[in-house]
Every structure is written in C-alpha cells, then in structure tokens.
N, C-alpha and C positions, 0 to 999 in steps of 0.2 A: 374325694373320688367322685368320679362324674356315677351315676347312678345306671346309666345307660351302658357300662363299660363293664357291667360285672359278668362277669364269666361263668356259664352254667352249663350243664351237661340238656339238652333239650328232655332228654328220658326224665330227670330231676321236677323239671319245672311240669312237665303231665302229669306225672305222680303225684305231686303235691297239691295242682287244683283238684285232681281226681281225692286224694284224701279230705281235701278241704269240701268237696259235696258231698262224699259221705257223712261227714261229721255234722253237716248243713242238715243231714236228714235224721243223722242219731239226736239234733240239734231239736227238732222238730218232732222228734215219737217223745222225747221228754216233756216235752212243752205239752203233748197232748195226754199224757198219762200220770204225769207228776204232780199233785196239787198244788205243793209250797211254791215251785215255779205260775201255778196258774194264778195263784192267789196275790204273787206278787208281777204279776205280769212282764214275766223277764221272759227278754225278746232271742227267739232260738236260735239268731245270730251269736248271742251272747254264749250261750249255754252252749255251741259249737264248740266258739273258741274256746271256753277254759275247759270242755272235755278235751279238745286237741292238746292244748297245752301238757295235762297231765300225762298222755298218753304219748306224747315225743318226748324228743332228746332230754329236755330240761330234767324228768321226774321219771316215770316210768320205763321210758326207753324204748317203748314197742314198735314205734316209726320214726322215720326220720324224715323228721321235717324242720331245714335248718334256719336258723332264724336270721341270717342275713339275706339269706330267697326271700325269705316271707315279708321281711323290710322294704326290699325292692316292689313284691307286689302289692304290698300298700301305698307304695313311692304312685305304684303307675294308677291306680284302683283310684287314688284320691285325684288325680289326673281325671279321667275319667268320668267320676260323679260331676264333678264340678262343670266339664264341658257338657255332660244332660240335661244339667242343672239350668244351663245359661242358654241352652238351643231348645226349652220351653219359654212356651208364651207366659211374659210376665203381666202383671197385675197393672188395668190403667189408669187405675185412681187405688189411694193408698187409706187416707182420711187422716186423723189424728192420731189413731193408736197407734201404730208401727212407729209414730215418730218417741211414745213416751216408753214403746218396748225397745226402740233402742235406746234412748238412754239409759234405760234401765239396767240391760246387756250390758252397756258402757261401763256404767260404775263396777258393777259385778266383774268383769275384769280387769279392771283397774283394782280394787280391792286382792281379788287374787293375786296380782303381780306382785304388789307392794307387800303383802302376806310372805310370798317366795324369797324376792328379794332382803327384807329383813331378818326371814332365818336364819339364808344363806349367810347375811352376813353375820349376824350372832352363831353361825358353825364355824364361818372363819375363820373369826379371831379368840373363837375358845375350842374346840375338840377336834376340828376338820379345816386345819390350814391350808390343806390342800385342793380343798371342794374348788369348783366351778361354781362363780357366784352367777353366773347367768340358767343356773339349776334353777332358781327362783322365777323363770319365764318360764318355766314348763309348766305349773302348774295350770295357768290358765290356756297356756295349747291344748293341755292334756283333761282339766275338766269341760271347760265351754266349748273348743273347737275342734275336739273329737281326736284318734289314734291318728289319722292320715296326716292330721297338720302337725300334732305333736312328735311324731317320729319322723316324719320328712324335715319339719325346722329343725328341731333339736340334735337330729342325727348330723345335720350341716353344721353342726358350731362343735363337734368332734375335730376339725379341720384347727381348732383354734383350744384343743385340749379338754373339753371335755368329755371326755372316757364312757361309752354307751352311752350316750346323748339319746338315740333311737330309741331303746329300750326301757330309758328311762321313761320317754315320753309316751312309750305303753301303757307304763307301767301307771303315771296318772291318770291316763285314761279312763283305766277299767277300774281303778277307785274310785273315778268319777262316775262310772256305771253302776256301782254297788250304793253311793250316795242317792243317785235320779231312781234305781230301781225301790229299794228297801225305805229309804227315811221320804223319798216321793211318797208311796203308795202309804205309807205309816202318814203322813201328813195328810194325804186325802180321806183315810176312815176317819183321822180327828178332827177332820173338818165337818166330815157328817155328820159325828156325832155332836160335836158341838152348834150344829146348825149354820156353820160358817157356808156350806155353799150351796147356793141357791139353786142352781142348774140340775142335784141328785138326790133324791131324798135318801137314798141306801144303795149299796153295793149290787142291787137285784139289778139298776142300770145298765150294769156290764153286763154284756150276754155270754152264754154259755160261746156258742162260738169263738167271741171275742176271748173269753177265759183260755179255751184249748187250742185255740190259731189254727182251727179248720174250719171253713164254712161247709157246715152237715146239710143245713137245710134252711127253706128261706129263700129270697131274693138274692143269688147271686152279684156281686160286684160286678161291674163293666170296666174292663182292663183299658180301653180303649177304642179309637175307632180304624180305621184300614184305609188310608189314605191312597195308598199304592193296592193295585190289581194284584193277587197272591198268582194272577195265571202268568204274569211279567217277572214279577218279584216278590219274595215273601217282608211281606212288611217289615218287622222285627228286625230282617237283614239287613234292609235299608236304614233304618236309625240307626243302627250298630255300625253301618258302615256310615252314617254320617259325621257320628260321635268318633269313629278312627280316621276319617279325615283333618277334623281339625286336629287331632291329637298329630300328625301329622304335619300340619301347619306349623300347631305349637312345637313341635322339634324344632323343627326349619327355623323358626323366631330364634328360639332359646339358644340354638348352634349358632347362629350367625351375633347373637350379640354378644356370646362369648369368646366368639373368634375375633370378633373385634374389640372386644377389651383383654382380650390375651395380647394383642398387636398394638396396644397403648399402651401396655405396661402394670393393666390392673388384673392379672390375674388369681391374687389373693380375692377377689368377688366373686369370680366365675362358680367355686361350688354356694355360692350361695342362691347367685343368679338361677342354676339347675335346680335349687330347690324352692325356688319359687315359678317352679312350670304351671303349677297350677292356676297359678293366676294368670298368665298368659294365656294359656286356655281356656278359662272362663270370659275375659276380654275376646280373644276369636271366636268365641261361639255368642255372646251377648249381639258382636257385631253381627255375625251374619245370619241370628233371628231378626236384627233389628232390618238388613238387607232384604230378605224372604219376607217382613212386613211388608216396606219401601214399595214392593214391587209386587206384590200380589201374591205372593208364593207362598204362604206362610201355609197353606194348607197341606202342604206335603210333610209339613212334622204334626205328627198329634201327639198332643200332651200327655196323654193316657198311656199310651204307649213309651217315650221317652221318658216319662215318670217310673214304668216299669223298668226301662234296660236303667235307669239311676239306683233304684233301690237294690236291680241285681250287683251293681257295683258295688252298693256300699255293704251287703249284705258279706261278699267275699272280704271286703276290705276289714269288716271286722273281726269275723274267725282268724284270719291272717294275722290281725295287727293283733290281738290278745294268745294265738300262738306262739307268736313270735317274742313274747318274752322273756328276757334271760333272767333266770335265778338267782345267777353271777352276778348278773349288773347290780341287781336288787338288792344282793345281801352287803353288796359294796356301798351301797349307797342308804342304807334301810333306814337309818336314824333322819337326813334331812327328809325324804319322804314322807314319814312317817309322822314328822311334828308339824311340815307345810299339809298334810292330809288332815292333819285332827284338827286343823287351824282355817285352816280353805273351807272347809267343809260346812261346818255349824256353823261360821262366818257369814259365807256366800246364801246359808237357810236365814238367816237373820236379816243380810241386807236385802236381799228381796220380797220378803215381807214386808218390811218397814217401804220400800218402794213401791209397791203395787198397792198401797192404800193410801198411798199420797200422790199416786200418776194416773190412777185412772178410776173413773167417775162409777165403773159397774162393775159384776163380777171379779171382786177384788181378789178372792181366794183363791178361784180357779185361775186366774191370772198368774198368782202368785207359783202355784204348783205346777204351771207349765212355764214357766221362767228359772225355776229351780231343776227341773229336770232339763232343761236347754244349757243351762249354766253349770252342769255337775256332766252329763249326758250328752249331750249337744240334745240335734233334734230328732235323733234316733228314738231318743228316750222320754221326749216330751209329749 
C-alpha cells in the first residue's frame, strides 16, 4: 500500500500530534524529577513514547492513538529528518577517523544481519515454519538505523507476507534503545572505574543540567543564527518551508518513477520504491545545498537552526514509532525477537570493543561506547 494513500479523519491526525506534545512534555517533567531516568540518561523523547504506549489502545486504553497513523507519521517524520539532515552544510575535510568508524559501523551490521538471519533460519526449520526469514533484517534496521528505517523498510516487505513487519521493526528498535541507554551508561561508569577512559575522571563530568535536560543556569546554548529578516519572514518558517519543498520535490520523483515502472510492467517494486522516499529526499536536499554552495547562497540555510527543525523531527518520530507498537505483533512474534535480541545485543557490545582498539590509535573506550550506542541506538543515543 502506497503510504500516502492512507485514509484518515483530519480531526484524528490533530489529536494525535496534540497527544504526542503532551506526552513530549510529561516526557520531559520525568526526565527532570526522576533520578533512575537521570542517572541513566534516558532521552525524554524515549520516556514519551513508552508513557504513550502504555496509556493507548495497546495496554491501558485511556486514548486512542492508532498505530497505523502513527506508522504513517514515522513513514513521513523519517522523511523529513533525512531532508534537514542533507540541506545542512556538510563537513570539508573528514580525516582518517570517519573512515575506520565506518568500517566499524560496517562489520557491526553485518554481524547483526547474519545473527537475524541465522535464527530465522534455525526457527524455520524447527518451531516457526511459517516465520519470514527476512525477520532476520530487522534486526540491524531496528538496532543501528533507528524506528523510521526499521518500520518504513520492514513494514514494505508485508507486501511479500510478512505479517507486522512495521511493528516489528518498532519493536527492535526500542530494544535497541534499552541496550545504548542501560548497558551504554553501565559501560561508561566501568570504564571510570577501571580507569579505561581518559577524557572523565568521574561522573561529576556530567552536569546537573545535562542530568535533568534543562538548562537552569549558565551560558545558554545558541540555537542558531537568523539568516532571514523576522520583519519579512520568521526564519524557523523559512527552513520548514524549505525542508517541505523538497519533500515535495521528493513526491514528484517517487510518483513519476513509480508511474513509470507501473507502465513497464514492474509494479511488484513500486511499494518498495515508496519506501525508499527517504532517500530520494536526502539526494534532493544533498543536491541543492551542494547548488546554494555553487552559487553563493548557502547563507540562507543556518545550520543551527536546521539542526533544530531535524531534531524536532526526529524527536516526534520517536514518541510515534515506540507508540505505535503492537502488543499483537509482539506476542506473535516474541520467541524470534527475543533470541535475535539476546544475541544482537552482547554480540554487537563485544565486536565493537574488539574494533575500536584495533581501528583507532586514541581514545579507544570512549570510541567504543559511542559506537555501541550508534549501533544499538542509532545517533539518538550516542
């Protein structure tokens, strides 16, 4: 099913970003009053989503917030970040690191896959004849590259039988967020204490602010700068409207190439093509920074600011994608989950370890534990 095509009541979809900011804020007085969340620095995007979760359809029942809305606006949310992402100014020299963090990255999903893949196959052909052996790919959508990719890919290969694909790729997700938050931050005090990392001598590092996610006091952060006149236009507007133009654009691509591979005969693509918007949009927005480079123009985007409307993307995309899991899907599917998670998990803590003291010449530990939370977490959580 084309994602664009889904059928909602407009009342539906206010309400439910209207719940999804309230939750963003109960998300937020938690983070600031709660220790265990402070202590482990679980980010109140998180803590949103799985109050939502409890408090809808799934468990509680108190609102209704249906989880194939909330698929859809993770569908477009991860849309979205991606084109922020690529209409900031990128980086003009890289050096050597980035090249041995990816390969790093590299192996680490690769390891996941072939973890998935191997269960799936030892469920097939002993307890779960029926499984979707390409279940075994979620896992690394759903640890390294975050809800929006693992419920947009995985919900497209439902077209080809497998049964809550979306939800399942929730569902790794946010195991992957309990690995980056809880056995991260248990890794970083054992590294203190064992004198592993050079950059902290104690936990006093962290500040209070940074502990409660409010800046009380202190030098303020600088969100950005105001490119655009606020007496013409309010800045903020303008990025958001730049960011919904290509998103825009990226229709226009996505439509026209699926109309013409509906008109060749390959229609069996087309929902795959739709779920791969995202990357059409981050190629239109990569190009036309690179164009606003070219031509002098580049000063009308500031980074600061499209770094901000990126993070408010990704900030709703999360509460949405960890709302939006089905219990259903879960309990259906609980056993391969459950053995590709205990397997993925302490796996992907081990090979990145073992990588980060043989890839890079400094700061091995704290390398290691922000590789671990990019690879369980994405870079939410690193």
């Amino acid at each position: 099913m084309n994602p664009w095509d889904l059928d909602v009541n407009l009342r539906d979809v206010v309400m439910d970003f209207l719940l999804l900011s309230a939750f963003i804020l109960v998300g937020t007085y938690l983070r600031r009053y709660v220790k265990f969340l402070q202590t482990y620095l679980v980010p109140n995007n998180f803590v949103a989503g799985v109050i939502a979760l409890i408090c809808g359809q799934q468990l509680l029942g108190w609102i209704d917030l249906d989880t194939d809305r909330l698929i859809i606006y993770v569908y477009h949310l991860l849309a979205l970040t991606f084109i922020a992402l690529g209409l900031r100014k990128s980086k003009s020299h890289w050096g050597r690191g980035p090249v041995s963090k990816s390969l790093a990255a590299l192996t680490s999903y690769v390891f996941q896959a072939v973890t998935g893949i191997l269960v799936a196959f030892i469920l097939f052909y002993t307890f779960m004849p029926d499984l979707f052996i390409g279940i075994g790919m979620v896992v690394p959508l759903g640890f390294g590259m975050g809800p929006g990719l693992a419920a947009t890919l995985a919900g497209s290969w439902e077209e080809h039988g497998f049964s809550g694909g979306a939800q399942v790729g929730l569902t790794f997700a946010t195991i992957g967020y309990l690995y980056a938050f809880f056995i991260g931050i248990y890794m970083v005090k054992w590294g203190i204490r064992k004198g592993r990392i050079t950059s902290i001598r104690n936990l006093d590092h962290i500040t209070y602010e940074t502990r409660i996610g409010i800046q009380k006091r202190g030098e303020f952060p600088i969100a950005g700068s105001l490119p655009q006149s606020p007496e013409a236009i309010e800045p903020m507007a303008f990025h958001f409207a730049a960011v919904g133009f290509v998103y825009l654009l990226t229709y226009w691509v996505v439509k026209g190439m699926t109309e013409l591979m509906t008109a060749n005969g390959l229609v069996g693509f087309v929902p795959t093509v739709w779920s791969f918007h995202f990357v059409i949009g981050l190629l239109l927005s990569l190009g036309i920074r690179k164009f606003l480079d070219k031509t002098d123009k580049s000063y009308l985007i500031d980074n600061g600011l499209m770094t901000r409307g990126m993070g408010l993307f990704l900030d709703y995309l999360v509460v949405g994608a960890i709302a939006g899991i089905s219990i259903t899907v879960v309990a259906d599917y609980w056993l391969p989950i459950l053995m590709m998670s205990l397997i993925a998990g302490p796996g992907t803590l081990a090979i990145t370890y073992y990588i980060c003291y043989r890839s890079f010449s400094d700061y091995h530990f704290e390398r290691f534990v922000t590789l671990f939370g990019e690879m369980t977490g994405t870079v939410n959580s690193a």
